[in-house]
C-alpha positions in Angstrom: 0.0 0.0 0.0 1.8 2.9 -1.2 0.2 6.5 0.0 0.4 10.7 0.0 1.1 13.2 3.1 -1.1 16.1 2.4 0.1 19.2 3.6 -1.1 22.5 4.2 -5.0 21.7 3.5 -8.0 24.2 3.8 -9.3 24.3 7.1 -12.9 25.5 8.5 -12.6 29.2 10.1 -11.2 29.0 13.4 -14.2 31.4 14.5 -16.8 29.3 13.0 -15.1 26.3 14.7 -15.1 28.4 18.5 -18.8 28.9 17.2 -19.4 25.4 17.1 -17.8 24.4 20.3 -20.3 25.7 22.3 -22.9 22.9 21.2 -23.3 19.7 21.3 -23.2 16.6 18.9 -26.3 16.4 19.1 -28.0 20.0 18.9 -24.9 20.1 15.7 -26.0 16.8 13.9 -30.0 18.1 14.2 -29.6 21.7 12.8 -27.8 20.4 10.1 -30.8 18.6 8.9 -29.1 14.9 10.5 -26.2 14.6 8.3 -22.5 14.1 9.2 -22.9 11.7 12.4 -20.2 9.1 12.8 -20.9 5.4 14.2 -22.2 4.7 17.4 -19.4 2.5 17.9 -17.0 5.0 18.2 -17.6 5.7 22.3 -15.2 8.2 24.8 -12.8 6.8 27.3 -13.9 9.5 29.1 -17.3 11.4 30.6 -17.9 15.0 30.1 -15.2 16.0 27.7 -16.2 18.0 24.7 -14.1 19.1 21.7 -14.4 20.9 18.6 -11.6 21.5 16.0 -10.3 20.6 12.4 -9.8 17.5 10.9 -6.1 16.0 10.2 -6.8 13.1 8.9 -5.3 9.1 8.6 -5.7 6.6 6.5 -3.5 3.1 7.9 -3.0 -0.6 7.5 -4.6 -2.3 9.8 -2.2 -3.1 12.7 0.0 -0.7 11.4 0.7 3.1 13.4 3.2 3.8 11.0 1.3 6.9 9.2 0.2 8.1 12.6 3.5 9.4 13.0 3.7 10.7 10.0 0.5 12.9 10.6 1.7 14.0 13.7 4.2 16.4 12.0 0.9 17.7 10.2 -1.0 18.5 13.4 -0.9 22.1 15.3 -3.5 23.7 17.4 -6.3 23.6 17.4 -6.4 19.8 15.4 -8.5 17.0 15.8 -6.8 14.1 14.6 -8.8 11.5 12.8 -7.5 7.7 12.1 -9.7 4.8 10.2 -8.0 1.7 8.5 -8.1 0.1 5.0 -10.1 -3.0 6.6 -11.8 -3.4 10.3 -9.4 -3.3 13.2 -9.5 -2.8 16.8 -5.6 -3.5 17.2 -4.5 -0.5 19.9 -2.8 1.8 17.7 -2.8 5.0 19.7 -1.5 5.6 23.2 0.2 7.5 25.7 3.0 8.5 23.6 1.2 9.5 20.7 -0.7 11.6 23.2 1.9 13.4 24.4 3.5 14.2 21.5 -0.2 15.5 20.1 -1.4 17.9 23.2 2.2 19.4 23.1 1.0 20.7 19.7 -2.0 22.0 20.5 -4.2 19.3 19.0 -7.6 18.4 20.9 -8.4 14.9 20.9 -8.6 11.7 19.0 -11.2 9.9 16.9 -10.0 6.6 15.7 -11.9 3.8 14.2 -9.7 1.3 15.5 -8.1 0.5 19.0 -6.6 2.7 21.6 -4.7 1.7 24.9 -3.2 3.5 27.7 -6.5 4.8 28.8 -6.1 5.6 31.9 -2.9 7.9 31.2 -5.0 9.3 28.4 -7.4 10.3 30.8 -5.1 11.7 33.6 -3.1 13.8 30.7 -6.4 15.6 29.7 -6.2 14.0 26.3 -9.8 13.2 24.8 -10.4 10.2 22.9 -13.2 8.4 20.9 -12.4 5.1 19.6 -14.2 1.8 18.0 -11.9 -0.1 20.7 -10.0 -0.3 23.6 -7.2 -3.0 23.5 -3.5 -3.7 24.3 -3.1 -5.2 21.5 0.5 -3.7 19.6 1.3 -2.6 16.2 4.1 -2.5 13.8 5.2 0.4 11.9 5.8 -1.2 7.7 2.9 0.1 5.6 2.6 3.0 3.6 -0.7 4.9 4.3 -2.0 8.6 3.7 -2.3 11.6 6.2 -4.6 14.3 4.6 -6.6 12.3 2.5 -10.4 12.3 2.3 -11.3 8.8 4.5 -14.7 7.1 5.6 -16.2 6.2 8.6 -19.4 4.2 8.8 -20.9 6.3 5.5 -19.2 9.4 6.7 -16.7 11.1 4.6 -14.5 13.6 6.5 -11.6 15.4 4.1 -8.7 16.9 6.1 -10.3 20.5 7.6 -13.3 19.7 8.2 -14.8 20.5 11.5 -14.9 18.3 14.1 -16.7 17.8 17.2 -17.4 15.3 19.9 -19.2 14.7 23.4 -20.2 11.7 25.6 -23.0 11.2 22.7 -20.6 10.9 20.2 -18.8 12.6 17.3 -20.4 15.0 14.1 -18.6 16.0 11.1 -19.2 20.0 9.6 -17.9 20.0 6.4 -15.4 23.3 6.2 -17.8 25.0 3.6 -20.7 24.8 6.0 -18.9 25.4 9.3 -20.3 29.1 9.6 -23.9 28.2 8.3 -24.5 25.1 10.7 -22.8 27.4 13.8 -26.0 30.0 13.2 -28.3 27.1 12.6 -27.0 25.7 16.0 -27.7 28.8 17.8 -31.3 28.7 16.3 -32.1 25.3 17.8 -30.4 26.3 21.1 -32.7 29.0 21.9 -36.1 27.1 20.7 -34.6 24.6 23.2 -34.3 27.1 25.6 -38.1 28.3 24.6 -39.6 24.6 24.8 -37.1 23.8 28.4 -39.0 26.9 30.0 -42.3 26.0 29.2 -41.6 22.4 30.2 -40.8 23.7 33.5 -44.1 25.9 33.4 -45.7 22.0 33.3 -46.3 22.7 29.2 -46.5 18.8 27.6 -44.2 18.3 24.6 -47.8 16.8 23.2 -49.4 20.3 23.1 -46.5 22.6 22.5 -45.2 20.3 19.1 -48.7 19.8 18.4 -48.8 16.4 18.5 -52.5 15.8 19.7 -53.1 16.5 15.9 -50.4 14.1 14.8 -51.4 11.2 16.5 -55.3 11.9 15.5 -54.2 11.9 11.8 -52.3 8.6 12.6 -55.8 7.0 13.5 -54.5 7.1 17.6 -57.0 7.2 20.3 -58.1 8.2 23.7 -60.2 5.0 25.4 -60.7 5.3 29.4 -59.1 2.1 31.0 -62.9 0.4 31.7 -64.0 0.3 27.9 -61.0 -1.0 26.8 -60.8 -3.6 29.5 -64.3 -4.4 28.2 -63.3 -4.6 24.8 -60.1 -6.7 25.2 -62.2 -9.3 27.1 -65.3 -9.1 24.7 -67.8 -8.1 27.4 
């Protein structure tokens, strides 16, 4: 498997991105319509970290670290790096080290669609981490791969720049060219949130306020009080 280091790629504006890290994955992936989500396999070793920044991404062999190295002369602040493999793999490619080396640069976190190890130091360096896998398992450094190269993740393409972000719920991909555009839809949903959380407190039901009596009328649903359809269901 020969391969290409990318370098110097487009990247979202760092604004939009700051813009972005003040939601969630979730509140992200529904104002931009439910695109860019990333498998639910890919879980945190950690609670209540959230991160936001721009894709550098990796393409490897499986079992094979080799081109994370090489991408970690293309990270700098701000980063996100991003790993999947040419075929499933949950061999623990990324650990401590690699960690290390990452946060001194500025970078954010890790999403890998593969294994990780050295959890626990992970954890106690402040580095945060999503991966498909948590194992011991070693790797070897002898395949070519690419750093900077458009890659997929369960349907999801993410090309080196793009923005993105994760939380205990899991991890979104903005494309660069929409960073801006799904920061003010974001905002939008965050204060009708804010609207509907007030009047839920007020003791408002979700069934009035999204108008869902009507829904579930055209939907053929019904109101029956318990004694006629006990009476029913028996055939009395």
């Amino acid at each position: 498997m020969s391969g290409v280091i990318v370098t110097g790629p487009p990247k979202a504006d760092a604004e939009d991105v700051a813009a972005l890290a003040g939601h969630g994955v979730a509140t992200v992936h529904e104002a931009m319509g439910r695109t860019g989500l990333l498998p639910a396999h890919l879980r945190p070793i950690q609670q209540g970290a959230r991160v936001a920044g721009t894709a550098v991404t990796v393409l490897s062999w499986p079992g094979d670290n080799l081109m994370i190295h090489a991408a970690v002369e293309q990270c700098g602040e701000g980063d996100i790096l991003v790993v999947t493999t040419t075929s499933p793999s949950t061999d623990g490619m990324f650990g401590e080290l690699f960690a290390t080396a990452l946060k001194r640069r500025g970078v954010r976190g890790l999403v890998i669609d593969a294994g990780i190890r050295d959890t626990q130091e992970l954890r106690e360096l402040g580095f945060p981490a999503w991966s498909a896998a948590v194992s011991a398992q070693g790797t070897v450094k002898a395949t070519g791969g690419s750093v900077n190269v458009p890659v997929a993740i369960g349907g999801q393409v993410i090309r080196a720049g793009d923005v993105i972000l994760a939380d205990d719920d899991g991890v979104v991909v903005v494309p660069r060219e929409r960073a801006r555009e799904a920061a003010e839809a974001s905002e939008a949903r965050e204060a009708k949130e804010a609207a509907s959380r007030a009047a839920f407190v007020e003791g408002q039901l979700g069934l009035d306020r999204y108008g869902l009596r009507e829904e579930l009328a055209r939907l053929g649903v019904t109101w029956t009080p318990y004694e006629d359809h006990a009476r029913e269901g028996t055939g009395a």
